[in-house]
C-alpha positions as CSV (number, residue, x, y, z in Angstrom):
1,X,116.5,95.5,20.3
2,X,113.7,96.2,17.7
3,X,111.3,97.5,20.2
4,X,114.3,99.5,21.6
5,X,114.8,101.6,18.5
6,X,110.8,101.9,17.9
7,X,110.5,103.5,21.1
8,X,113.0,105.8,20.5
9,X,111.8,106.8,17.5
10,X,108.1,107.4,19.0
11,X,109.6,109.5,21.3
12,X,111.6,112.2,19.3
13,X,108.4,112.2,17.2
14,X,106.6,113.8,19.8
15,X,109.1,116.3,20.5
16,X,108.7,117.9,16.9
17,X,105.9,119.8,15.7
18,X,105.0,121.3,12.6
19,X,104.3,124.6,11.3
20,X,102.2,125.4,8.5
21,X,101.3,128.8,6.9
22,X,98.1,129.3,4.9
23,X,97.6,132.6,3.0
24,X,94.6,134.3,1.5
25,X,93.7,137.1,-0.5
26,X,93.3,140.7,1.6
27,X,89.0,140.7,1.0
28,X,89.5,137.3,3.3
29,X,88.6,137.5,7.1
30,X,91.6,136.2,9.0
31,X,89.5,136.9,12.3
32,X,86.9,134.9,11.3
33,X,88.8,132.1,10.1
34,X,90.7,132.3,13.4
35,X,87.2,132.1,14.9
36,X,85.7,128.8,13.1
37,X,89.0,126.7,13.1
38,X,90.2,127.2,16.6
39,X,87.4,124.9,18.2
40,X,88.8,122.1,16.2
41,X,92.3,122.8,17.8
42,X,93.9,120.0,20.0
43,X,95.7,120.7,23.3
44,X,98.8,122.3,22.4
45,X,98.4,123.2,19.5
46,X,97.6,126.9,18.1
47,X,97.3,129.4,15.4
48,X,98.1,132.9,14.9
49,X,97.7,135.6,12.2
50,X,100.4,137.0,10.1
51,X,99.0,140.4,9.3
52,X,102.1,141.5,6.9
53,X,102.1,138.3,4.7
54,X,98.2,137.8,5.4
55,X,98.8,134.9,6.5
56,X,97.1,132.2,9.1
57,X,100.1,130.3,10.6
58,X,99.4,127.0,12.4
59,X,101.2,124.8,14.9
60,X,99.9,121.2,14.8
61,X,101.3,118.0,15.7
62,X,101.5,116.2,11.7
63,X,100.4,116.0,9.0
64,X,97.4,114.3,9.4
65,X,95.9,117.4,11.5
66,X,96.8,119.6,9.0
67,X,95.0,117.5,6.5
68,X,91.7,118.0,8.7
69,X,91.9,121.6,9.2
70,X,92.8,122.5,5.6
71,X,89.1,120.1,4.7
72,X,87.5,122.6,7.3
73,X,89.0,125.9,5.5
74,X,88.2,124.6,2.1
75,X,84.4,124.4,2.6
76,X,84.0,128.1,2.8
77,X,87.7,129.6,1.9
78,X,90.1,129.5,-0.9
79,X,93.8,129.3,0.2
80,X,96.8,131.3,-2.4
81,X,99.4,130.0,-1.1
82,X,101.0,127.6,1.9
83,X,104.3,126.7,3.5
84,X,105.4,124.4,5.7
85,X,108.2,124.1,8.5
86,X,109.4,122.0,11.4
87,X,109.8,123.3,14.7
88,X,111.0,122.1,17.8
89,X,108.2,121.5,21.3
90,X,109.3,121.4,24.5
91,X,110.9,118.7,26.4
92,X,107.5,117.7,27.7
93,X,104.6,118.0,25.4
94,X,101.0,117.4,26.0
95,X,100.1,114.2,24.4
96,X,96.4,114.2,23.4
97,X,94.3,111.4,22.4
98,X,93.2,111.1,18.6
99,X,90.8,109.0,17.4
100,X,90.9,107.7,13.5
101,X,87.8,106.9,12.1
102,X,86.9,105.0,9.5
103,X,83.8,105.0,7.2
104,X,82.4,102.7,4.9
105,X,79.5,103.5,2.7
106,X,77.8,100.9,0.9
107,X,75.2,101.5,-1.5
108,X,71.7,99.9,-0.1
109,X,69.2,99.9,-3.0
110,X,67.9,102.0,-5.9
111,X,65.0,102.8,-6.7
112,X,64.3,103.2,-10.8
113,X,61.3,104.7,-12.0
114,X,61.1,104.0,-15.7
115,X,58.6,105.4,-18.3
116,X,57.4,103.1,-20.9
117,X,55.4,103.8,-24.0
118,X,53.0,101.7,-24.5
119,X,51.0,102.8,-27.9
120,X,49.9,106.3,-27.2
121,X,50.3,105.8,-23.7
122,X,52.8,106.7,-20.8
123,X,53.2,104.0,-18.2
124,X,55.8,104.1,-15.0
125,X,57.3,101.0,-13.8
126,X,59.2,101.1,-10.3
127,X,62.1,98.6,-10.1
128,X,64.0,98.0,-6.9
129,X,67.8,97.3,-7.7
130,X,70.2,95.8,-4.7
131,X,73.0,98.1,-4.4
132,X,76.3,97.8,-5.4
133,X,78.5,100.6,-5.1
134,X,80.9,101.2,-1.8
135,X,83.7,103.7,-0.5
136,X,85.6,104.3,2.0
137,X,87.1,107.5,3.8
138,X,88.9,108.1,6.8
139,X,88.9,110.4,9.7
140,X,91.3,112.0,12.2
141,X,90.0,113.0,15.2
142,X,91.2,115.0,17.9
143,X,89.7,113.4,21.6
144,X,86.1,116.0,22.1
145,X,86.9,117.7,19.1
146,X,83.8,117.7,16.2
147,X,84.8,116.7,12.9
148,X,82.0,117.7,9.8
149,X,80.6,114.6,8.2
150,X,78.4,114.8,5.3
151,X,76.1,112.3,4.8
152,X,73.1,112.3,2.2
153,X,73.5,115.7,1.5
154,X,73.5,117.0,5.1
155,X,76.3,118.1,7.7
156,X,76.6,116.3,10.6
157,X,79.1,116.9,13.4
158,X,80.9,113.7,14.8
159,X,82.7,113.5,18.5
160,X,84.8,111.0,19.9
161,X,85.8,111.0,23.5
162,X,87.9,107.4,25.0
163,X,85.6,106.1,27.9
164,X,88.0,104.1,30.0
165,X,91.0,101.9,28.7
166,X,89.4,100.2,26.1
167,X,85.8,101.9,25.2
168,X,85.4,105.1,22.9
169,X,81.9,106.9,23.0
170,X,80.9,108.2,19.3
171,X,78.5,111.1,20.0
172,X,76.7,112.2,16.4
173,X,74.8,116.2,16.2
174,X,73.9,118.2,13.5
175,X,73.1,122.0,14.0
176,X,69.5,123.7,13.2
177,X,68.3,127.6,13.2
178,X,71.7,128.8,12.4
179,X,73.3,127.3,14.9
180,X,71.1,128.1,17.8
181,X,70.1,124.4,18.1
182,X,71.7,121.2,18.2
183,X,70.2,117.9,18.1
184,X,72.4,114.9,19.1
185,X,72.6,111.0,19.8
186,X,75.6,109.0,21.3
187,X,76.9,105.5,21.2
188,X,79.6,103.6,23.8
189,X,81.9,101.4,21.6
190,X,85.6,99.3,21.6
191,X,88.1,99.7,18.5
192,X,87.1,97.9,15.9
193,X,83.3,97.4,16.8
194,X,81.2,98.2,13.5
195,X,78.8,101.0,14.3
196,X,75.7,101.7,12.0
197,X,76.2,105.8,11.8
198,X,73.2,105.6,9.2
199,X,71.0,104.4,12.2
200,X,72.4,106.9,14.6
201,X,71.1,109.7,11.1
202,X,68.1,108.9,11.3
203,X,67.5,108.4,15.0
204,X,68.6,112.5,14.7
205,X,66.0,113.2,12.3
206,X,63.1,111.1,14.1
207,X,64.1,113.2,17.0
208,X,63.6,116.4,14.6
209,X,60.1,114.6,13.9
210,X,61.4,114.6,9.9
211,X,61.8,112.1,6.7
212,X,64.9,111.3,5.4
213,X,64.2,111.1,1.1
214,X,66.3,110.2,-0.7
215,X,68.2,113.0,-3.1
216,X,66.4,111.9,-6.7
217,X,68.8,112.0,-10.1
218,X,66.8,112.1,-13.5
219,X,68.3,110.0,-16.3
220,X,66.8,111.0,-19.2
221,X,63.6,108.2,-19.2
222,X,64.3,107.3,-15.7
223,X,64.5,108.6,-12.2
224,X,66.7,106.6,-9.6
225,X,66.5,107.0,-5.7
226,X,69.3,105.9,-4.0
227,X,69.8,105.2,-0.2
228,X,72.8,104.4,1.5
229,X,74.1,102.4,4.7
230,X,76.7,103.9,6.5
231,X,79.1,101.9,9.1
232,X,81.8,103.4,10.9
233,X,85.0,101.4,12.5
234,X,87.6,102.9,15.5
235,X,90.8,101.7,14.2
């Protein structure tokens, strides 16, 4: 009887969509927001402008999506004001595919670079120091559709597409000259497989015959490097 009612449930979830306004201030370019958000868009869902209220109005399938465009609109927009509404789909939805990524980084090693005086003299003395510092973030991901990534200061563009009934394929890019080139590397993994995205980095910037250094932070007496691993799960 449980997995009677849990079906059920499921069901009328799909049937009901939600629909979110976002609003901006009149110097704002609807158009071009229009432009750089519908890409991300899922089958079945859209967007729309609201010239009166100046408004972009949105038709996604939860939360969750909503979450992930209003992360792409807040890296080069500032929203005035929202609202939120439910509306009813139709009897037969589309039903895409969405992939939720998880990503662990973990702290590798630092670097410290410490001066020492040493009578009228300046010495520096490099210590190595295991890392210890890790996080965790999450992802939803519409199947094909790019989500932004940063890692080590950089933007990176990650894919997922299912491959089969049980296989996912994880394809990684980052854009260069404006946009005009892309260079990419891709990975065929299962659901809970641990995948080393930090590899997959630098495998991109080998191929973009660069260095990866790491971003340096002064502390006063001491400079520290730090360098991070980066492992991403399908769950």
């Amino acid at each position: 009887m449980k997995k009677v009612t849990l079906l059920l449930i499921t069901i009328l979830s799909l049937n009901v969509s939600a629909f979110y306004g976002r609003c901006f201030d009149r110097h704002t370019s609807l158009e071009n927001i229009k432009k750089e958000i519908s890409p991300f868009l899922l089958e079945g869902e859209s967007l729309s402008i609201n010239q009166t209220e100046y408004c972009v109005e949105f038709e996604v399938g939860s939360d969750d999506r909503m979450t992930l465009i209003d992360g792409l609109i807040s890296t080069k927009y500032r929203v005035k004001s929202s609202y939120r509404s439910q509306k009813e789909a139709s009897l037969a939805p589309a039903v895409s595919q969405n992939c939720r990524i998880e990503i662990q980084r973990t702290e590798k090693e630092r670097k410290v670079i410490k001066k020492v005086q040493v009578g009228s003299k300046t010495r520096l003395i490099e210590e190595t120091v295991q890392g210890s510092g890790k996080s965790t973030s999450q992802m939803l991901l519409g199947e094909g559709r790019p989500g932004l990534l940063k890692m080590d200061g950089d933007d990176y563009y990650l894919k997922c597409e299912k491959r089969g009934s049980q296989s996912y394929e994880i394809t990684l890019s980052i854009e260069k000259n404006y946009g005009r080139d892309s260079l990419s590397t891709a990975i065929t993994v299962q659901k809970n497989d641990p995948v080393d995205i930090g590899s997959m980095k630098d495998e991109i910037n080998k191929k973009d015959k660069k260095i990866g250094i790491p971003v340096g932070v002064s502390y006063g007496s001491e400079k520290s490097n730090v360098t991070y691993n980066y492992i991403l799960y399908i769950r």
